[in-house]
C-alpha positions in Angstrom: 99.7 149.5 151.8 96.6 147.4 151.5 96.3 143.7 152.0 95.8 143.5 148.3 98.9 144.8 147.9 101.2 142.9 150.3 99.1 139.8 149.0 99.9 140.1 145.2 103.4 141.7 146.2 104.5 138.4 148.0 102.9 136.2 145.0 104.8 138.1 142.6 108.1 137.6 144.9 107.5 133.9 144.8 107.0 133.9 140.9 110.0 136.2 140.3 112.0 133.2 142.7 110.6 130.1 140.6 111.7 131.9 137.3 115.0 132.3 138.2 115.3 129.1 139.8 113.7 127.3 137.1 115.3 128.9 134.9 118.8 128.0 136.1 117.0 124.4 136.0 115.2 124.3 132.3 118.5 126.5 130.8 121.1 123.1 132.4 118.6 120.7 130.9 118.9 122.2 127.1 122.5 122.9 126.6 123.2 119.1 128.2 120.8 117.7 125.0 122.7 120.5 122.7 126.5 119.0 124.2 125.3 116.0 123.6 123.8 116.8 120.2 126.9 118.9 119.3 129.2 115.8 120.6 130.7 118.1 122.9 128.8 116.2 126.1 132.5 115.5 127.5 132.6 119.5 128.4 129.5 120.1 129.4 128.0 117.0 130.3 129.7 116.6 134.3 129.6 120.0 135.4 126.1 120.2 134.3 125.0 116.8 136.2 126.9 118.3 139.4 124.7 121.3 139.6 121.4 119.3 138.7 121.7 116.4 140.9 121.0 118.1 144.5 118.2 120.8 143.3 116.0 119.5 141.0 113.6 118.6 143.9 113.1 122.4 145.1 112.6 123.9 141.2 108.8 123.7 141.6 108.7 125.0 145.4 108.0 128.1 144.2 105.6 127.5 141.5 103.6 125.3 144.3 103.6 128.4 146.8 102.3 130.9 143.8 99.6 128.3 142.6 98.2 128.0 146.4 98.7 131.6 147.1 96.6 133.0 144.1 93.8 130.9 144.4 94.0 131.5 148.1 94.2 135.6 147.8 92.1 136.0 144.8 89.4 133.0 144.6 87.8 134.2 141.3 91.3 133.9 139.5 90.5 129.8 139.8 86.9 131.0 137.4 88.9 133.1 135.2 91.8 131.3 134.4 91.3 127.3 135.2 88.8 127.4 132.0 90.8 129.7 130.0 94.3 127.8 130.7 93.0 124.0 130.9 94.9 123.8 128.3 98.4 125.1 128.3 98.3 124.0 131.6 97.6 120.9 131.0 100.7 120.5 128.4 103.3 122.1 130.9 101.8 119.5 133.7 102.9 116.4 131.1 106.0 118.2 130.4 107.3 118.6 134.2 106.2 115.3 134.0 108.5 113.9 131.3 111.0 116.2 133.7 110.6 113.8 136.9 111.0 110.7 135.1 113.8 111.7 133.4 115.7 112.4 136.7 114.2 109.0 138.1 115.4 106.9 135.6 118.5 108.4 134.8 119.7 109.2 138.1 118.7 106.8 140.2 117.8 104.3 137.7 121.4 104.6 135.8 119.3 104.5 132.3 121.9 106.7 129.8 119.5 106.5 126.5 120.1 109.6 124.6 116.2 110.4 123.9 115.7 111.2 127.5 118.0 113.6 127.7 116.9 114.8 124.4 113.0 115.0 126.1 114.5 116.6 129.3 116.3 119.1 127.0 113.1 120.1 125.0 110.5 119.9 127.8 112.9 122.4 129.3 112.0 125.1 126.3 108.2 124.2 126.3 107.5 124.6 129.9 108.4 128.6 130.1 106.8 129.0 126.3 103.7 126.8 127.5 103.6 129.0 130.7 104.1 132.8 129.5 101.4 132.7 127.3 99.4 133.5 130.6 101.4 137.2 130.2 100.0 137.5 127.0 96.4 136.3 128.4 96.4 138.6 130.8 97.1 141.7 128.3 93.4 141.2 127.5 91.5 141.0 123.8 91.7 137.2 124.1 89.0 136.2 126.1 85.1 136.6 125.3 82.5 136.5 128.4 79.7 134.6 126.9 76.2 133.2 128.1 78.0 129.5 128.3 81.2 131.1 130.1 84.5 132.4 129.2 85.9 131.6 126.0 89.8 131.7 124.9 90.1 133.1 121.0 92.7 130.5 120.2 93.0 131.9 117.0 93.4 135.5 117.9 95.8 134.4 120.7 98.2 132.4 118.1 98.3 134.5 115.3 99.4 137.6 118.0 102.5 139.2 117.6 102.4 139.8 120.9 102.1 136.3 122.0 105.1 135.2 120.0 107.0 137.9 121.6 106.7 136.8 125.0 107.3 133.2 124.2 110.5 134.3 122.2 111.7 136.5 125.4 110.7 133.2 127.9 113.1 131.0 126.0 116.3 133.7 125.5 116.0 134.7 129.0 115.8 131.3 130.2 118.6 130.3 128.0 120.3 133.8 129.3 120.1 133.5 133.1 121.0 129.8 132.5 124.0 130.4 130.7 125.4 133.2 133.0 124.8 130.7 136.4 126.4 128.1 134.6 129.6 130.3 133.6 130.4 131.0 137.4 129.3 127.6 137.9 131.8 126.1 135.7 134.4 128.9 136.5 134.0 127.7 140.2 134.6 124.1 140.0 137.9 125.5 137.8 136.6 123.9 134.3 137.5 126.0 131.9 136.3 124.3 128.6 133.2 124.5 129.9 133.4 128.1 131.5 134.2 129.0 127.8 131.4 127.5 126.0 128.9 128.5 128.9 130.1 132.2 128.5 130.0 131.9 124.9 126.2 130.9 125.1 125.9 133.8 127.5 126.8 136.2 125.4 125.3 134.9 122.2 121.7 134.4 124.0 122.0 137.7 126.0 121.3 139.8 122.2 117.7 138.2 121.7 116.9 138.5 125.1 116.8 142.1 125.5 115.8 142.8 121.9 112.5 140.7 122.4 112.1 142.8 125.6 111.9 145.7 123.9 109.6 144.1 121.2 107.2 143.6 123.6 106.8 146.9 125.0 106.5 148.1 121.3 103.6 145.5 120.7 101.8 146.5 124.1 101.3 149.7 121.9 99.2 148.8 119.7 97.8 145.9 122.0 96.8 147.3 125.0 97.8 151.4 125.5 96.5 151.8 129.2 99.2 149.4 129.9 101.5 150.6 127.4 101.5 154.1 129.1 102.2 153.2 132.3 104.8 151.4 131.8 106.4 154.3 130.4 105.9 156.2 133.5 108.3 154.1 134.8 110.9 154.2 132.2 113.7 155.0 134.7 112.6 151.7 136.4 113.2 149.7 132.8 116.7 151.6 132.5 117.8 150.7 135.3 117.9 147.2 134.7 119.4 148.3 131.3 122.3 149.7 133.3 122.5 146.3 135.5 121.9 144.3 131.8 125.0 145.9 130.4 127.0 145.0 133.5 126.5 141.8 133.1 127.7 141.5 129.5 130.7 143.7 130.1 132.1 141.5 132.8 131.3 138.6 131.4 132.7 139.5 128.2 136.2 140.9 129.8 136.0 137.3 131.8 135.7 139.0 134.9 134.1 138.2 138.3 131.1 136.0 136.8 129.7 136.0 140.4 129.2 139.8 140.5 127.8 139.3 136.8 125.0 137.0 137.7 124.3 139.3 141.1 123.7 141.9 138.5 121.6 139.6 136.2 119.7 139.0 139.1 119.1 142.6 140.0 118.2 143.5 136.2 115.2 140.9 136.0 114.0 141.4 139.8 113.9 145.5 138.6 112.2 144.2 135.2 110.0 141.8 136.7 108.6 143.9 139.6 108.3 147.2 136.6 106.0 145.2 134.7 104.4 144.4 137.4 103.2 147.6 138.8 102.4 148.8 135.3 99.8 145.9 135.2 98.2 146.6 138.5 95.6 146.4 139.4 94.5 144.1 136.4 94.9 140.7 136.8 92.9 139.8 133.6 92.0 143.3 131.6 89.6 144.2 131.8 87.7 141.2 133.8 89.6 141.1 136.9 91.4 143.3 139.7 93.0 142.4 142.8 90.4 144.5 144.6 87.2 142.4 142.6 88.2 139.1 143.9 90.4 139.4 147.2 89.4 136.9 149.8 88.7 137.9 153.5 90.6 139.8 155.5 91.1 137.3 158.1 92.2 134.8 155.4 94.4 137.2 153.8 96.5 137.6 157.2 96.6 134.1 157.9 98.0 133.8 154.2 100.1 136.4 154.3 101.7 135.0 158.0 102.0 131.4 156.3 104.1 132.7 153.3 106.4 135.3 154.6 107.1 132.2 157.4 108.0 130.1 154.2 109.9 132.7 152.5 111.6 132.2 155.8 112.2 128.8 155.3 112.6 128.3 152.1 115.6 131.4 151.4 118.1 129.2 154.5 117.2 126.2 153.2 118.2 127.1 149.5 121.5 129.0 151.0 122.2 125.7 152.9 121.9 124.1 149.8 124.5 126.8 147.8 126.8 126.2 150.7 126.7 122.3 151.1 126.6 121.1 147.7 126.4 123.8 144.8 129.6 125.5 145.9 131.3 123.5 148.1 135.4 123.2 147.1 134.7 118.9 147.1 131.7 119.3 145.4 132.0 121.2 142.8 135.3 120.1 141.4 133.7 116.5 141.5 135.8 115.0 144.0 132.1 114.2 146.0 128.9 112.6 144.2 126.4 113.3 146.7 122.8 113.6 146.1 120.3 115.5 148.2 
């Protein structure tokens, strides 16, 4: 195995961390606004604080380590995609943004106005749409290497099926994973109202997100057919996480060990994730950009590689700690302690 390899293997094992994580995080934020939309906050409302309140600092650790990492394994990444994504990235900066100052003010500044938790709600949904439109970058046909530099087709982008597939799929499998955390969450601290409702939203949000999966490899068809075709030379990969997708529904849908169910949900999208993945390599940007066109040195690459295998290290005890300590201990979770981390 190259150092190419092990380099954009550990980037993509951070990425696949922060969108599970996050998604957890952005998933909480909406169906708190949509309680409290729905007046049905006094279900939802305190089991959904409990799990926000001590890890809502470590969401972004893993979008920090990516950001450093692929600039730091693949400098020309910074030229290809700082121009072309000044400005969704720009929006999704604002938007974590409106994030940290809801948490400021209403958790340690006691403000309860409903139009923050309203923002924190919908800048959960516009973060993951903001930020997969780099998938559908990446797929190629949108960008134009001219004399001035590289150009983003906005209009070509937008008016992609292909782009509206992806963003669909970001916000039903954030809503997805989110749900089915939340059900053994819920089911944990012995709520059931809320275990009800949260596997209710499981269920419901579990049917777009694997149709819009499958959308997206029938777009990549027409799209882009290099990748298109090797992605179904790994079919067997994609069924599996079919098999562990099914799993999950049936077991939450007979009410049945929701811990098991989200250890399966887990293993479906980490099976997905790394799939696609390997289709796509070794493009980062078709057809501009490899991993082999713009790796750093190799002296470099080792000391990266060394620095974020040590953080895995750290950062995998430190978010089991947290599981342990707060997230699902007895005291905690059935609200008889209000710590914050």
């Amino acid at each position: 195995m190259t150092l190419e390899v092990i380099g954009i293997s550990v980037l993509w094992l951070f990425l696949f961390g922060y969108v599970i994580v996050a998604s957890i995080d952005f998933g909480a934020g909406f169906f708190n606004a949509y309680s409290l939309f729905r007046g049905k906050q006094h279900i939802l409302t305190r089991i959904i604080q409990r799990y926000l309140s001590p890890v809502w600092e470590v969401t972004n650790v893993f979008l920090v380590f990516f950001f450093v990492g692929i600039v730091g394994f693949f400098p020309k990444t910074a030229y290809y995609y700082g121009t072309i994504l000044l400005v969704p990235a720009s929006i999704a900066v604002i938007l974590l943004a409106i994030r940290g100052s809801y948490y400021a003010f209403t958790t340690y500044g006691g403000l309860k106005q409903k139009k923050w938790t309203y923002l924190y709600g919908l800048s959960g949904l516009f973060i993951p749409a903001s930020l997969s439109i780099v998938l559908t970058i990446s797929e190629g046909g949108f960008v134009r290497e001219k004399a001035t530099g590289l150009v983003l087709d906005y209009w070509a982008l937008f008016t992609s099926p292909l782009t509206w597939s992806i963003v669909v799929l970001s916000l039903a499998a954030v809503l997805y994973i989110s749900a089915v955390f939340l059900t053994w969450y819920a089911h944990k601290a012995q709520d059931e109202p809320a275990t009800e409702l949260l596997r209710k939203y499981a269920l419901i949000w579990s049917v777009p997100a694997i149709v819009t999966a499958t959308g997206i490899i029938v777009e990549l068809q027409g799209h882009n057919p290099e990748h298109f075709s090797r992605l179904m030379d790994l079919w067997w990969l994609f069924g599996i996480s079919f098999i562990l997708f099914a799993g999950t529904v049936y077991l939450i849908w007979k009410r049945k060990s929701y811990g098991v169910a989200f250890g399966l949900l887990t293993g479906q999208f980490l099976v997905a994730f790394f799939a696609y993945g390997v289709s796509h390599y070794p493009y980062l940007l078709y057809p501009y950009l490899t991993i082999y066109d713009s790796f750093t040195n190799e002296a470099m690459a080792i000391a990266l590689i060394i620095a974020f295998v040590a953080g895995l290290g750290l950062l995998l005890p430190s978010l089991y700690l947290l599981l342990r300590l707060f997230l699902f201990n007895k005291d905690y979770v059935q609200g008889k302690r209000n710590d914050h981390a």
